[in-house]
C-alpha atoms as one frame of an Amber mdcrd trajectory, in Angstrom:
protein
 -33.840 -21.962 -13.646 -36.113 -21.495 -10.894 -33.621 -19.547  -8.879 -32.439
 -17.294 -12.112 -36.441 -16.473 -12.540 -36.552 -15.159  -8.707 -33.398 -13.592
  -9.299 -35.032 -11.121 -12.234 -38.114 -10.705 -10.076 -35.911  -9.052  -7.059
 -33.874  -7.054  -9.500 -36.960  -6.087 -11.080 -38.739  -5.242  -8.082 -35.550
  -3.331  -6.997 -35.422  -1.523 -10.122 -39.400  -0.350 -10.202 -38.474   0.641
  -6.142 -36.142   3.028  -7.585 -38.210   4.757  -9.886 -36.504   6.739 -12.792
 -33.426   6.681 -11.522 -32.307   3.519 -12.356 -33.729   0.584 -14.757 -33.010
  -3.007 -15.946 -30.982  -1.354 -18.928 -28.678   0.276 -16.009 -27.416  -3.399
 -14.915 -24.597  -4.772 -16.676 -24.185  -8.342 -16.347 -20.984  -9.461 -15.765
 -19.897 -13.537 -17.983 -15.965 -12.996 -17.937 -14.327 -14.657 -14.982 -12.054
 -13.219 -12.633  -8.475 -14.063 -13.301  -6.904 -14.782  -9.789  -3.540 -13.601
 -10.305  -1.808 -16.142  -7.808   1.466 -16.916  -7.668   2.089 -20.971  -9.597
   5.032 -22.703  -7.450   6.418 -20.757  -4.209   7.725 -22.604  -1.531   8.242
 -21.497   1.583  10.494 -23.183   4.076  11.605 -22.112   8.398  15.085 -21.442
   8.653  13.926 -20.752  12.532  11.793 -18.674  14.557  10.981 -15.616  12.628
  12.801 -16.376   9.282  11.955 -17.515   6.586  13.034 -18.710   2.598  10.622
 -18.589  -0.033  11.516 -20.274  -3.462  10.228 -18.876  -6.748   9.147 -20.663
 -10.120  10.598 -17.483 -11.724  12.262 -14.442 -11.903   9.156 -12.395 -12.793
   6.783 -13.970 -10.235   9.748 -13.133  -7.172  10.015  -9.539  -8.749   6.401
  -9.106  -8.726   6.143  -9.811  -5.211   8.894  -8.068  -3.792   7.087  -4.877
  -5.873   3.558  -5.247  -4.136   4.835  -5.260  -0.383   4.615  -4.388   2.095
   3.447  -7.461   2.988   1.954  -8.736   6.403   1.325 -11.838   8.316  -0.807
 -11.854  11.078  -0.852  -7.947  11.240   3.062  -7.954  11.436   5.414  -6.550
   8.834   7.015  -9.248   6.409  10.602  -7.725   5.573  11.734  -9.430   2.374
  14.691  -9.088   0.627  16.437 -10.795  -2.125  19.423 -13.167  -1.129  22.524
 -14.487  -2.180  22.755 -18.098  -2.013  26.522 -17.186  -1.182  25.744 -15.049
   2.116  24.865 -16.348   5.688  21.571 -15.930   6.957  22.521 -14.281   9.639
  24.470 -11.171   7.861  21.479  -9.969   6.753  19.380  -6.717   8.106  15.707
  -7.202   8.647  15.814  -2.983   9.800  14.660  -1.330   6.497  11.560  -1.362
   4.216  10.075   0.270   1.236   6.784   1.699   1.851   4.428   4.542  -0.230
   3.373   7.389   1.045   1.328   9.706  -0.231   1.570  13.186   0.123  -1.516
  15.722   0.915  -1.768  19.184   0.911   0.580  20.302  -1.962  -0.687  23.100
  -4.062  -2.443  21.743  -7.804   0.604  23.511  -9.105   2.934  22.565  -7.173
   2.627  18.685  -7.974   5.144  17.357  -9.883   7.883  14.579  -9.649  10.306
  17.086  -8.716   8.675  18.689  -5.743   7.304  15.065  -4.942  10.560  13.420
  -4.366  11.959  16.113  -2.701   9.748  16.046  -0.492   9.286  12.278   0.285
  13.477  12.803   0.568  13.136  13.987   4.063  11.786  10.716   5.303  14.019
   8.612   3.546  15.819   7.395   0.448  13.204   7.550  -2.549  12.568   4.847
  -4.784   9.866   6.008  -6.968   7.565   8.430  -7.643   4.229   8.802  -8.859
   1.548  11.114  -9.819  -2.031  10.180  -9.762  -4.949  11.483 -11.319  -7.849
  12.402  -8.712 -11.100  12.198 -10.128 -12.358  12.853 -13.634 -10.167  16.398
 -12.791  -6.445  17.428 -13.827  -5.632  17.508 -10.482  -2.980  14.989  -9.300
  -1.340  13.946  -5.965   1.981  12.072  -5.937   3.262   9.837  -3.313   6.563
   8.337  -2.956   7.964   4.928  -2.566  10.656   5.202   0.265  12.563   2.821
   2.213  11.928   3.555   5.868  13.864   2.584   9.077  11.805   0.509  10.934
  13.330   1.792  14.192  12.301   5.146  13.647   8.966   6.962  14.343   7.070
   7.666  11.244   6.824  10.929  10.478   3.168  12.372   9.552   4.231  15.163
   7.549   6.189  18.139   6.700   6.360  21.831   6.684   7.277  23.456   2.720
   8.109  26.824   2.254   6.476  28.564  -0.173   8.123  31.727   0.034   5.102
  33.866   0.917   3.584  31.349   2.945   4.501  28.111   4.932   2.339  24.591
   4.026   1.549  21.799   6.155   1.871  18.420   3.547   0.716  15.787   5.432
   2.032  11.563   4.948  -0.377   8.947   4.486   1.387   5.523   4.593   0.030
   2.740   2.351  -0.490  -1.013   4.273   0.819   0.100   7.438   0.967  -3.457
  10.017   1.245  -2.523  13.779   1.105   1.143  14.038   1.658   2.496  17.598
  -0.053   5.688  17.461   1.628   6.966  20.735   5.114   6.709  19.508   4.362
   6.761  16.135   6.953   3.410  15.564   6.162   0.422  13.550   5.710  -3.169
  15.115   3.105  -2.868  17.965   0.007  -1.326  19.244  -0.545   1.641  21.806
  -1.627  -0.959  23.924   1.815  -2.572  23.964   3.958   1.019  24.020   6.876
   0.713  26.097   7.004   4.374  25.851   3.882   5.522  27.611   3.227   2.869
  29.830
């Protein structure tokens, strides 16, 4: 109780320090708990160095996290993929990922799924697309879900043709691990760039 009292007193005193621009009735107090949103039963087991199984209660719970990658470990990339229990570990590709990428620089008008995925098309395959809403405004900017070669430098953007004019639309990648901004390649720092050193 003690603690709650000296509590009110420092968001009190807080409060009078900011004059009129803020008062007691400004603070919402927050009772709900936050819900944690973990995962119940996933088990993860070595196969060897570098690869790994993980095991899902369900369906929905392996679909939700194979939707909210990229994931990393460590600052390196965690390529997932779904399996079949029917094919060798070692058939599989660890070479491509999905990633979003935003897009900057397209004209308010000019936003649209359409022009989006087009766009986003010249990087890779497209997944999905989406159009957000910036602000309180009708302006929106769309980025792309695309699957990217991991061998390949990432491309930072794109020149459109507008007909009259020419527009830079720039790529802003979403959880990028290990960047190399030298050789613009995934899976190491400039530090570590065979190419420049």
């Amino acid at each position: 109780m003690e603690c709650q009292n000296l509590e009110d007193r420092r968001l009190a005193a807080l409060c009078k320090s900011l004059d009129k621009l803020w008062s007691e009735d400004d603070v919402i107090h927050v009772k709900e708990s936050i819900s944690e949103g973990r995962l119940e039963s996933v088990i993860c087991s070595l196969l060897e160095l570098g690869l790994f199984s993980f095991s899902f209660k369900s369906e929905a719970e392996k679909q939700k996290v194979l939707d909210s990658g990229p994931w990393s470990l460590s600052s390196n990339l965690l390529v997932l993929q779904q399996c079949d229990p029917d094919t060798p570990e070692m058939c599989y590709e660890f070479t491509h990922y999905p990633f979003w990428v935003h897009l900057y620089g397209l004209p308010f008008r000019r936003v649209s799924n359409e022009i989006v995925r087009e766009t986003a098309s010249k990087l890779a395959e497209v997944i999905d697309v989406k159009l957000e809403t910036k602000g309180n405004s009708n302006y929106k900017v769309g980025k792309a879900r695309v699957v990217l070669n991991l061998a390949n430098p990432l491309k930072t953007g794109i020149i459109i043709n507008l007909g009259k004019k020419n527009l830079w639309i720039e790529f802003k990648y979403e959880r990028l691990p290990l960047y190399c901004y030298s050789c613009s390649k995934i899976r190491h720092y400039a530090m570590a760039c065979k190419e420049i050193s």
